[in-house]
One Martini backbone bead per residue (centre of mass of N, CA, C, O) as a GRO file, in nm:
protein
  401
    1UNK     BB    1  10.788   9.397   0.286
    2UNK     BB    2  10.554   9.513   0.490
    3UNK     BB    3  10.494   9.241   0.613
    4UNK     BB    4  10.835   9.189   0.715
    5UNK     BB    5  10.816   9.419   0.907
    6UNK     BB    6  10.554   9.349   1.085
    7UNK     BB    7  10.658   9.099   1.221
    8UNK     BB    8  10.907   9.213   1.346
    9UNK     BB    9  10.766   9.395   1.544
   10UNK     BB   10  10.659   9.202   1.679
   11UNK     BB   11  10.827   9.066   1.790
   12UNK     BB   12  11.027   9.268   1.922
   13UNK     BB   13  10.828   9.321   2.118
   14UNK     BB   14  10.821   9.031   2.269
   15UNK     BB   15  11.097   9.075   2.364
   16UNK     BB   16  11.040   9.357   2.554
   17UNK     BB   17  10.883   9.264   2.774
   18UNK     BB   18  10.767   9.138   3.082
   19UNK     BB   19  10.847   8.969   3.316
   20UNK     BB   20  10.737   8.728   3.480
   21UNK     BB   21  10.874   8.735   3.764
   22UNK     BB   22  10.852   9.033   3.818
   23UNK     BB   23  10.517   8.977   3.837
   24UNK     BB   24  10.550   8.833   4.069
   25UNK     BB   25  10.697   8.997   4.261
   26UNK     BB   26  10.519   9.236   4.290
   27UNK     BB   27  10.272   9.081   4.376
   28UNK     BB   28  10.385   8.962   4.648
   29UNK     BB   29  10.432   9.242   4.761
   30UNK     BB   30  10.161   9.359   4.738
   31UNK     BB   31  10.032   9.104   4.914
   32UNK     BB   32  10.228   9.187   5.200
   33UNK     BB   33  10.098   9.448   5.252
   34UNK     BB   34   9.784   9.403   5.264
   35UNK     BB   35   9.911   9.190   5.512
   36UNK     BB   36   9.994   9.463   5.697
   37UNK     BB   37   9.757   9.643   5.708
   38UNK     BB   38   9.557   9.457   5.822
   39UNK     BB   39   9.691   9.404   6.099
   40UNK     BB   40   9.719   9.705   6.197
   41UNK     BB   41   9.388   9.721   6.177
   42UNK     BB   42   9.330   9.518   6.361
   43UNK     BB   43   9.489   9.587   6.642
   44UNK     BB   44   9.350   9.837   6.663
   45UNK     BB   45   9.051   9.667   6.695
   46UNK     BB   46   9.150   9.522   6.984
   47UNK     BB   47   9.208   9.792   7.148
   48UNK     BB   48   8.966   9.922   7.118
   49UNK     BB   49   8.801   9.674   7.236
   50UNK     BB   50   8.983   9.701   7.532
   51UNK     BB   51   8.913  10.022   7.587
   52UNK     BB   52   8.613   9.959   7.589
   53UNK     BB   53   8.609   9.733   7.803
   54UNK     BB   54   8.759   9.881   8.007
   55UNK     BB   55   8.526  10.138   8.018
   56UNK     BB   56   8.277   9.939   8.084
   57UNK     BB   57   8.338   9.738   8.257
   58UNK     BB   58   8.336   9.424   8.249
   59UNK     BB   59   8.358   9.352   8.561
   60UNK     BB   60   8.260   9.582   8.677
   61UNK     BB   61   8.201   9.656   9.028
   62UNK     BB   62   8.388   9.788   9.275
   63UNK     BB   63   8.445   9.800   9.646
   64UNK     BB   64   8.656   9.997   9.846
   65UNK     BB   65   8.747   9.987  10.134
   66UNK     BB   66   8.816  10.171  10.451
   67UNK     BB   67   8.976  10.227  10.734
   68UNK     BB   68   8.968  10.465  11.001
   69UNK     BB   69   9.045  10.726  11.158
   70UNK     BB   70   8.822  10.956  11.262
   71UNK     BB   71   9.034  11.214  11.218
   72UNK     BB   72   9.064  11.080  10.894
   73UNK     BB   73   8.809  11.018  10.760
   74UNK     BB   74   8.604  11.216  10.640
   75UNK     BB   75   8.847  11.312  10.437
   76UNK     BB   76   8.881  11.073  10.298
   77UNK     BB   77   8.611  11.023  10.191
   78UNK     BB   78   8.615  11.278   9.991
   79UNK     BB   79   8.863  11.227   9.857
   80UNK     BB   80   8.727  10.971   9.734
   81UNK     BB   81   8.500  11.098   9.582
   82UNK     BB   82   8.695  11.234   9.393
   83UNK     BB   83   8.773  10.982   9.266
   84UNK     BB   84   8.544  10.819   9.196
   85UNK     BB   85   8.456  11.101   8.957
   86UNK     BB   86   8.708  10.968   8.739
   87UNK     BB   87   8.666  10.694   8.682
   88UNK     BB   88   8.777  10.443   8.755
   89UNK     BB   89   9.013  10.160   8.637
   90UNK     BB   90   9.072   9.848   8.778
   91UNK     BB   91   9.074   9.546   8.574
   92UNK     BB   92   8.819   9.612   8.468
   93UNK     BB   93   8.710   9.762   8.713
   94UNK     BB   94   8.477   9.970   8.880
   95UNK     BB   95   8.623  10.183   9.129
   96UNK     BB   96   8.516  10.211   9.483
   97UNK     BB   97   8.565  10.437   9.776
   98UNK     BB   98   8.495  10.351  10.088
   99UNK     BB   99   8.526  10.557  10.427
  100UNK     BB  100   8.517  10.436  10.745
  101UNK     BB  101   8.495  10.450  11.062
  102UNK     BB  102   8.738  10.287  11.326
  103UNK     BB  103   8.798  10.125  11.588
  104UNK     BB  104   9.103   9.985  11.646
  105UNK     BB  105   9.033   9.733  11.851
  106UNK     BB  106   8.822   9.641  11.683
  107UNK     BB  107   8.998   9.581  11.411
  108UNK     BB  108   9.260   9.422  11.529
  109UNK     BB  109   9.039   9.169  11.637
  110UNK     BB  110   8.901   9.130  11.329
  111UNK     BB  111   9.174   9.078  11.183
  112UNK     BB  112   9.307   8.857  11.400
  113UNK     BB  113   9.071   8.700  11.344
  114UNK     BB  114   8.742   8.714  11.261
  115UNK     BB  115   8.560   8.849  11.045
  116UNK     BB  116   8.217   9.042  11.077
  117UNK     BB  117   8.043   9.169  10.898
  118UNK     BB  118   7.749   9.227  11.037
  119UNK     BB  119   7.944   9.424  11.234
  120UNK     BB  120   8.183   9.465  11.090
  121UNK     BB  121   8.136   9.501  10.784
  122UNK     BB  122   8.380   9.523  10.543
  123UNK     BB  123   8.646   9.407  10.464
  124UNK     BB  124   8.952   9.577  10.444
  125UNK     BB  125   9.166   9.720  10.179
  126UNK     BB  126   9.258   9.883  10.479
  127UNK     BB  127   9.460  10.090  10.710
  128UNK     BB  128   9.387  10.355  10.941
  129UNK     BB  129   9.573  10.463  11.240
  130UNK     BB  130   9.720  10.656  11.439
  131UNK     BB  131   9.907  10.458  11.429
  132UNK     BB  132  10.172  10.191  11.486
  133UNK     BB  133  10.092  10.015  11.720
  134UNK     BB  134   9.886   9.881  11.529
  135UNK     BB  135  10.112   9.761  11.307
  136UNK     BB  136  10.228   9.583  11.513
  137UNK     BB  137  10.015   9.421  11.638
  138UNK     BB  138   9.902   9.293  11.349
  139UNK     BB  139  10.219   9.191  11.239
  140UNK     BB  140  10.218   8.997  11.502
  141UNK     BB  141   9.990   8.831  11.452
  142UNK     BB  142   9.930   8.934  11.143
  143UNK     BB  143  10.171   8.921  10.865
  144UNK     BB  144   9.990   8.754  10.615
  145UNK     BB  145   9.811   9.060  10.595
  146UNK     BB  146  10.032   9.226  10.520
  147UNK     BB  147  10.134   9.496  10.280
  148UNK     BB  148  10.397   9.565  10.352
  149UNK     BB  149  10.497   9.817  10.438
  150UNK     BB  150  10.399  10.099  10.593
  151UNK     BB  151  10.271  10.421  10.528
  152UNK     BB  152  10.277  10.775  10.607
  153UNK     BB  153   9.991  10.989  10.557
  154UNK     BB  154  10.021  11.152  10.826
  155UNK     BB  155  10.109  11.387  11.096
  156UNK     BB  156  10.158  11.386  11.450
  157UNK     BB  157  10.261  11.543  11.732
  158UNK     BB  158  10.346  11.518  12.073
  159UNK     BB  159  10.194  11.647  12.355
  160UNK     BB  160  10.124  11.865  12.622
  161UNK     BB  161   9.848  11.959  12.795
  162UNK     BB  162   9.829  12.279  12.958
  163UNK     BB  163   9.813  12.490  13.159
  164UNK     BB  164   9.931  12.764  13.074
  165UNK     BB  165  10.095  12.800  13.374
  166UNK     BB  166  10.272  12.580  13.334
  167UNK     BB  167  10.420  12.628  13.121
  168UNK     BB  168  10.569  12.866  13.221
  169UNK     BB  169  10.718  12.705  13.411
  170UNK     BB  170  10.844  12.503  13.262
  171UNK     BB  171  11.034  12.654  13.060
  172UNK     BB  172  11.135  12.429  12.845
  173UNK     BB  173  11.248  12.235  13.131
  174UNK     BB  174  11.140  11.961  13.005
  175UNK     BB  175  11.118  11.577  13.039
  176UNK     BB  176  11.043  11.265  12.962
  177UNK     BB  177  11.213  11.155  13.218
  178UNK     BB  178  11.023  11.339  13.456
  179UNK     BB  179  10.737  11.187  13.486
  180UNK     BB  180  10.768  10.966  13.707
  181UNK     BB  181  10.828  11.160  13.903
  182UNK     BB  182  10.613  11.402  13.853
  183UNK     BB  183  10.372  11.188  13.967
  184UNK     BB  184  10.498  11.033  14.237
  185UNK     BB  185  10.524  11.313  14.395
  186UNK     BB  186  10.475  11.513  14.584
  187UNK     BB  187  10.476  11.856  14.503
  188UNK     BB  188  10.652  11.867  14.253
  189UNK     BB  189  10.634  12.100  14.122
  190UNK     BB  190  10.801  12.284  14.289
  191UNK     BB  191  11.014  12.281  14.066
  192UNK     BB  192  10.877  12.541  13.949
  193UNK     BB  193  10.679  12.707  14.205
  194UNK     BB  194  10.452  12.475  14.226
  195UNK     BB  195  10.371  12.333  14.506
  196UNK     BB  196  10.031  12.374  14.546
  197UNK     BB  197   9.987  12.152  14.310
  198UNK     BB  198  10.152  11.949  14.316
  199UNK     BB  199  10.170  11.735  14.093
  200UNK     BB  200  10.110  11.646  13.757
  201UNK     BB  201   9.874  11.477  13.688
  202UNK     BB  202   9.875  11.262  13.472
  203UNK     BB  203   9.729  11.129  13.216
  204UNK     BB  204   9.621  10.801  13.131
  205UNK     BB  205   9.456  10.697  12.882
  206UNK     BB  206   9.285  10.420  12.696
  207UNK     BB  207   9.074  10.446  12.499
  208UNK     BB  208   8.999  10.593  12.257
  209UNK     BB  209   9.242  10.765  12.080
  210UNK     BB  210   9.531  10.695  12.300
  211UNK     BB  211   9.800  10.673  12.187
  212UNK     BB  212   9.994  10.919  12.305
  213UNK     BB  213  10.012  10.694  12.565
  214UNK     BB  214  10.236  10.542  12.412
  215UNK     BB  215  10.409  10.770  12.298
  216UNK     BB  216  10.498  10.855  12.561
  217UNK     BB  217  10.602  10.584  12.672
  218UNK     BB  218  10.847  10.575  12.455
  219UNK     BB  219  11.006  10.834  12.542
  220UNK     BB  220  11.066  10.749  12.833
  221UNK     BB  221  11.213  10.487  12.757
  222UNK     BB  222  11.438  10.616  12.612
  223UNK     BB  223  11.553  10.787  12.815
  224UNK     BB  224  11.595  10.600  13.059
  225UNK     BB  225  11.787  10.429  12.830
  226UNK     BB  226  11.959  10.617  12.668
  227UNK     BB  227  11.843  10.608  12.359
  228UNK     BB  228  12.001  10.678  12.044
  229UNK     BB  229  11.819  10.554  11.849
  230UNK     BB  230  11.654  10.243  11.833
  231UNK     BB  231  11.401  10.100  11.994
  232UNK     BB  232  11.413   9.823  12.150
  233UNK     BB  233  11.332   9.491  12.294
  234UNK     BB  234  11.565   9.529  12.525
  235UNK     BB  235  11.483   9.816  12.619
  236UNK     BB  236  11.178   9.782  12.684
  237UNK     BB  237  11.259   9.537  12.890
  238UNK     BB  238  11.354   9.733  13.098
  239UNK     BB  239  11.296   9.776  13.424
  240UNK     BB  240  11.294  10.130  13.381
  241UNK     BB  241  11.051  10.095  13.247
  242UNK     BB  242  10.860   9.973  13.338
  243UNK     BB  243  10.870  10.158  13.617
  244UNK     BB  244  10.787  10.409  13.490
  245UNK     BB  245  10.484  10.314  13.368
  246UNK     BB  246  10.372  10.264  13.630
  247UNK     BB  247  10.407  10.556  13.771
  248UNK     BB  248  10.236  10.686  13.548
  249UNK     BB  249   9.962  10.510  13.631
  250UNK     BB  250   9.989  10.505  13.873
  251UNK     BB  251   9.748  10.723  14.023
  252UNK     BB  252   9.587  10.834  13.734
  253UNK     BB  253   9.422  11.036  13.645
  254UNK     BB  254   9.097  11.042  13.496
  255UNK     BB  255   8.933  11.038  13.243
  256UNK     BB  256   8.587  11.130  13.141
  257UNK     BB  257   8.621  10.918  12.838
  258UNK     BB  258   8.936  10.809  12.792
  259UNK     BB  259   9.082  11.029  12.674
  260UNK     BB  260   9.258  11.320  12.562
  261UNK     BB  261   9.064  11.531  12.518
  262UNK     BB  262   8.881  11.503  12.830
  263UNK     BB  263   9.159  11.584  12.957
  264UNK     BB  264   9.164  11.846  12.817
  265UNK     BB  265   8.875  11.976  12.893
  266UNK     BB  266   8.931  11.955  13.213
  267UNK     BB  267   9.123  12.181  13.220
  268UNK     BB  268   9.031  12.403  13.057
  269UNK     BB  269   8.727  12.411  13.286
  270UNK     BB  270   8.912  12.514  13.533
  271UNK     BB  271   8.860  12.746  13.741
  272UNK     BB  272   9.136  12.597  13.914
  273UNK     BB  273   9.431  12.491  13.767
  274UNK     BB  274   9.536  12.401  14.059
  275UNK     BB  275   9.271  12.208  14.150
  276UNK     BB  276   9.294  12.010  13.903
  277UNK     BB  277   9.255  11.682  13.843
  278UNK     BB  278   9.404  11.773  13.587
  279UNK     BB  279   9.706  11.882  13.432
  280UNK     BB  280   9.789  11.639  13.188
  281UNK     BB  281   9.850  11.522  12.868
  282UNK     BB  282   9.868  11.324  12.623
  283UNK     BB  283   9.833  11.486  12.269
  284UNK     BB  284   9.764  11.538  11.970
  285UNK     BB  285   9.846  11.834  11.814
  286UNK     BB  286   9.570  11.798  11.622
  287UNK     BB  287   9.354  11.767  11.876
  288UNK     BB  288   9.413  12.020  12.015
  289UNK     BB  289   9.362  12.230  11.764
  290UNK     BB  290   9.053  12.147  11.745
  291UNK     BB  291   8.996  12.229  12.022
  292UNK     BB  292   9.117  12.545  11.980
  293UNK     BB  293   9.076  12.716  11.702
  294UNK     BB  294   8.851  12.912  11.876
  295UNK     BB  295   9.076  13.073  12.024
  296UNK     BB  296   9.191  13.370  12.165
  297UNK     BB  297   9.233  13.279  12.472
  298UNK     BB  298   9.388  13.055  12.627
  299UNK     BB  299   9.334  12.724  12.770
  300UNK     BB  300   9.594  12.605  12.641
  301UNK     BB  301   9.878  12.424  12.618
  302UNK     BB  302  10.174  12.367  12.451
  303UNK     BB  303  10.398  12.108  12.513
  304UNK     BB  304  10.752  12.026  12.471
  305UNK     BB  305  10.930  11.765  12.570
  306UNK     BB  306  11.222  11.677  12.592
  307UNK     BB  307  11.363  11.507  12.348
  308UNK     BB  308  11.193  11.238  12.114
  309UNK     BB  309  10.948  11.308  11.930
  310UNK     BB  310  10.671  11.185  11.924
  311UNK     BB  311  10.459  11.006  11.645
  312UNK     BB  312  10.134  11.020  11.464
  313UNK     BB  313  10.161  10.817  11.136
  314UNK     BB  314   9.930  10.732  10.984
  315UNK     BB  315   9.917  10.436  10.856
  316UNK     BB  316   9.914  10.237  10.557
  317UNK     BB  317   9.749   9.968  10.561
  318UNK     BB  318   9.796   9.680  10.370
  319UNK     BB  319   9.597   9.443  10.255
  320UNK     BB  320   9.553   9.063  10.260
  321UNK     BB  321   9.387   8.807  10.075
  322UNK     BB  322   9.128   8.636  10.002
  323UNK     BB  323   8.941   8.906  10.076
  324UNK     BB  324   9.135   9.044   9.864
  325UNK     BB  325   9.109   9.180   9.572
  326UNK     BB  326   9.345   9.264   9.318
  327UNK     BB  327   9.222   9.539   9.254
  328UNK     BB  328   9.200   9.641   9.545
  329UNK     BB  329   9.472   9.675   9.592
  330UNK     BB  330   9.525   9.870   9.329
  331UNK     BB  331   9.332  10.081   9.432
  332UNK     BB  332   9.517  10.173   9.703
  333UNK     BB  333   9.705  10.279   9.538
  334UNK     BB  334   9.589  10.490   9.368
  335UNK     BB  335   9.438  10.642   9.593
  336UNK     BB  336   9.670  10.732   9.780
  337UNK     BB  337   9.843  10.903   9.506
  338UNK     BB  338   9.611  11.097   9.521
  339UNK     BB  339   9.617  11.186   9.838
  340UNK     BB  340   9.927  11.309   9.753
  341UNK     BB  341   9.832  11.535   9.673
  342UNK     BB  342   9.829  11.835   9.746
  343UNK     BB  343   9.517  11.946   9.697
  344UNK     BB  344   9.414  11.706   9.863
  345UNK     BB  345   9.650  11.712  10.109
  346UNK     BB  346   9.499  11.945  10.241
  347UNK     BB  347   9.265  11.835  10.402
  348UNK     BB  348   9.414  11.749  10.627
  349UNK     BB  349   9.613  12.007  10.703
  350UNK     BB  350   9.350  12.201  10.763
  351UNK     BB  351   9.333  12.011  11.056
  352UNK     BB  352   9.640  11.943  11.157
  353UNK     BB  353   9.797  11.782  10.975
  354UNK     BB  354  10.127  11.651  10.838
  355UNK     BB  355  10.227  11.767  10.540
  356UNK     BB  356  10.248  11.813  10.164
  357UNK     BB  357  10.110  12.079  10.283
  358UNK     BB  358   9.927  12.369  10.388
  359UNK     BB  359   9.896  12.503  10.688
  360UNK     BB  360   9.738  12.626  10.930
  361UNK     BB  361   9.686  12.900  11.114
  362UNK     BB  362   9.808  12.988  11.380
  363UNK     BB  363   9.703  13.026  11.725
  364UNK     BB  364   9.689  13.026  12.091
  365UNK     BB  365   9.822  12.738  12.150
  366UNK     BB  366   9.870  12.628  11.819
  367UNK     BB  367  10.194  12.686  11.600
  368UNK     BB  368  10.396  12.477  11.477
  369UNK     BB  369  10.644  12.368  11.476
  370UNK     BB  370  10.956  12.249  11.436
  371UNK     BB  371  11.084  11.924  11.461
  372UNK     BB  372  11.378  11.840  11.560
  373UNK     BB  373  11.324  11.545  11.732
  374UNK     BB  374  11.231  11.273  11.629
  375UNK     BB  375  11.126  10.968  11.686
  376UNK     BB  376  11.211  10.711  11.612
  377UNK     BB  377  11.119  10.397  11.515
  378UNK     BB  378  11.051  10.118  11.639
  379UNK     BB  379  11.078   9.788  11.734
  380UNK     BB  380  10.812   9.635  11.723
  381UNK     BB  381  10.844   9.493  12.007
  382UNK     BB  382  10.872   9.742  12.120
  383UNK     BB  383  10.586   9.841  12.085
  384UNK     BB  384  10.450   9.617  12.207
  385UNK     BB  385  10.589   9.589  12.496
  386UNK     BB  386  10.457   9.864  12.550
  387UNK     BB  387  10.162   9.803  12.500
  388UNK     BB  388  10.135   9.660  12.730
  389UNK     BB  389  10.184   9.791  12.978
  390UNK     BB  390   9.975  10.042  12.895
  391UNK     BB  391   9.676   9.825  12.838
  392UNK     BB  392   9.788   9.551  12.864
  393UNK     BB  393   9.735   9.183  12.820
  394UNK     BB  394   9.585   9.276  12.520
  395UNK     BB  395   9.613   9.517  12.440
  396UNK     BB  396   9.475   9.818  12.344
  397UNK     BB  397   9.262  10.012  12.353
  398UNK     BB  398   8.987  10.033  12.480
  399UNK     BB  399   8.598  10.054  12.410
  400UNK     BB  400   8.415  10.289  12.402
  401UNK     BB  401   8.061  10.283  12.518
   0.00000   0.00000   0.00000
C-alpha cells in the first residue's frame, strides 16, 4: 500500500507541472527585454561617441572671418575673443570668429568682383558697412552672393555738426530741405541772423567713412520730393533730386582727409567760427560724440534738421557662396546672436552707437535724444540711385589713400 501510495504522489506532482508553452513565454520575455536593454544601451554610446567627436572637433578647426566698418571692428573682434574662448562647436568644426576693419569701397569692388585674397585677405562669411547704401550697392551688383535681408547690427542717426553759434542761431528752424538753397545762395546765413557768415558751407566728404553724405543726401530727396513713406525709385529719379544734391555738392568746401570727421574738426579748430572754410557738415551722432566726448566746453554742436531723420543702421551682410562653408554660415549667426546679448552689446553702445543696451552719458556736444522721426529706408533702387548722383557713376565713397 505504501508503494502505491508513492506512485500515485509521483503521477500527481507531474500532473501539476509548469507547462512548457509558459516557460516559453516567459523565456521570450525575458530575451526581447535583453534586447532592448542592449539596444538602448548601444544608442546612449553611439550618442556619447557623437557629443565626444563633436567636442573634439572632428572635423577640425574652422576660421570665420568678418570684415567691418573701422567704426565697430576693434569691439566687435573684442567681442569675437569672447566668443571663441566659449569653444563653440559647429557642424562639428571648432570654429574662430575673427573681425579685422575694411574699407567699404575697397570690401565691395572685391565682394562684387573677384576677390583677391593675397590683397584682401581671406574671402569674409559677413560683412558689417557704416550702412546699408552698401548693401543696396552689393545687393545690385552680386544679389546671388548676399544671404537673406541684412539686419542692422546698432545705429547711429545722422546730424550736422556745426559751430555752437550756428546752432543756436539755427534754433530748431532748420530743415533738410533748405540745404541745397543755403549752400547755393551768397550770404543765405543772414536769414539766421549771421549774413557776415556767408553761405552754409556745407562740406559733402566722398572719402572713406562718409556715408553720413549720402544719407543726408536721401533726407534732401524724401523732403524736396514731398515723399510720405518711402523713398521710391521713381522719385530719386526726380529731376528736383537731382538738382537738389548737385546744388549741395557743387563748391562744396572739401574736408581735409575727405571724411566727415576732418571736416567737423576743422570747424571745432577755427579760431573765427564765422570765418571757417567749412560751417556744417552731416556725419553720424557716434562719430560726433567721440570727436567730443573729452569736451567740457562745446567745440561744436548737434544740429537735427527738421524732416526724417536719416540712420547710419550698420546692418550685416551675410554672404554666401562657393567661398563660404556650411559651418561658416552657421557660425555667423551664432556669433551675431551672441553680439546681440546686453552684456555683449554694450560694448558698442558705449562707444556711442544705439542699440539695446545702456547708452554712455551725454557730453557737452552729443545728449542722445530721442529721435522721433527716423526715416524708413529706401528701396534698393533708390538708395542706388542717390549714391550715383553723390560719388559719381562709379559709386562708393572713394578710397582715402
Amino acid at each position: 500500500m505504501a508503494h502505491h501510495r508513492s506512485t500515485d504522489r509521483g503521477a500527481s506532482m507531474r500532473g501539476r507541472g509548469v507547462s512548457r508553452g509558459l516557460v516559453g513565454a516567459l523565456l521570450a520575455v525575458v530575451l526581447v527585454a535583453a534586447v532592448v536593454v542592449v539596444w538602448f544601451q548601444l544608442g546612449d554610446r553611439i550618442d556619447r561617441q557623437g557629443e565626444q567627436a563633436a567636442g573634439n572637433c572632428v572635423e577640425g578647426r574652422s576660421t570665420v572671418p568678418i570684415i567691418a566698418d573701422p567704426d565697430v571692428a576693434d569691439a566687435l573682434n573684442s567681442i569675437a575673443t569672447e566668443y571663441t574662448e566659449t569653444g563653440p562647436v559647429v557642424r562639428d568644426h571648432c570654429v574662430v570668429v575673427e573681425v579685422r576693419p575694411g574699407d567699404a569701397k575697397v570690401t565691395l569692388d572685391g565682394l562684387s568682383g573677384t576677390w583677391d585674397p593675397v590683397a584682401l585677405g581671406a574671402r569674409p562669411a559677413a560683412w558689417v558697412p557704416q550702412s546699408s547704401i552698401w548693401a543696396a550697392d552689393l545687393m545690385t551688383a552680386r544679389p546671388d552672393i548676399v544671404d537673406g535681408n541684412p539686419a542692422s547690427l546698432v545705429s547711429s542717426p545722422v546730424v550736422l555738426a556745426t559751430a555752437p553759434q550756428l546752432a543756436e542761431a539755427f534754433d530748431g528752424q532748420l530743415d533738410w530741405q533748405q540745404l541745397p538753397t543755403l549752400q547755393q545762395r551768397d550770404a543765405s546765413l543772414g536769414a539766421f541772423g549771421l549774413g557776415s557768415w556767408g553761405s552754409i558751407r556745407l562740406a559733402m566728404p566722398v572719402g572713406a567713412q562718409s556715408d553720413a553724405t549720402a544719407l543726408a543726401a536721401q533726407a534732401v530727396a524724401m523732403q524736396v520730393t514731398r515723399t510720405m513713406g518711402t523713398l521710391t525709385e521713381q522719385d530719386a529719379n526726380s529731376p528736383r533730386v537731382a538738382s537738389s544734391v548737385e546744388a549741395m555738392s557743387s563748391g562744396a568746401p572739401q574736408s581735409p582727409d575727405g571724411t566727415p570727421v576732418g571736416a567737423a574738426r576743422e570747424i571745432a579748430e577755427a579760431s573765427d567760427p564765422g570765418e571757417s572754410p567749412i560751417h556744417a557738415v552731416a556725419i553720424t551722432e557716434q562719430a560726433l560724440y567721440q570727436l567730443t566726448r573729452e569736451d567740457t566746453t562745446p567745440r561744436l554742436a548737434e544740429v537735427i534738421p527738421g524732416g526724417p531723420t536719416p540712420i547710419a543702421d550698420y546692418p550685416i551682410i551675410r554672404l554666401s557662396g562657393e567661398d563660404v562653408a556650411p559651418e561658416q554660415t552657421d557660425a555667423v549667426a551664432e556669433f551675431f546672436e551672441f553680439v546681440s546679448q546686453p552684456e555683449h552689446l554694450a560694448v558698442l553702445t558705449d562707444l556711442g552707437f544705439r542699440g539695446d543696451a545702456p547708452m554712455p552719458p551725454k557730453t557737452a556736444t552729443v545728449t542722445f535724444p530721442l529721435t522721433e522721426n527716423p526715416m524708413p529706408q529706401p528701396e534698393t533702387a533708390a538708395t542706388v540711385t542717390i549714391n550715383r548722383l553723390v560719388y559719381g557713376p562709379d559709386s562708393g565713397p572713394a578710397t582715402v589713400g
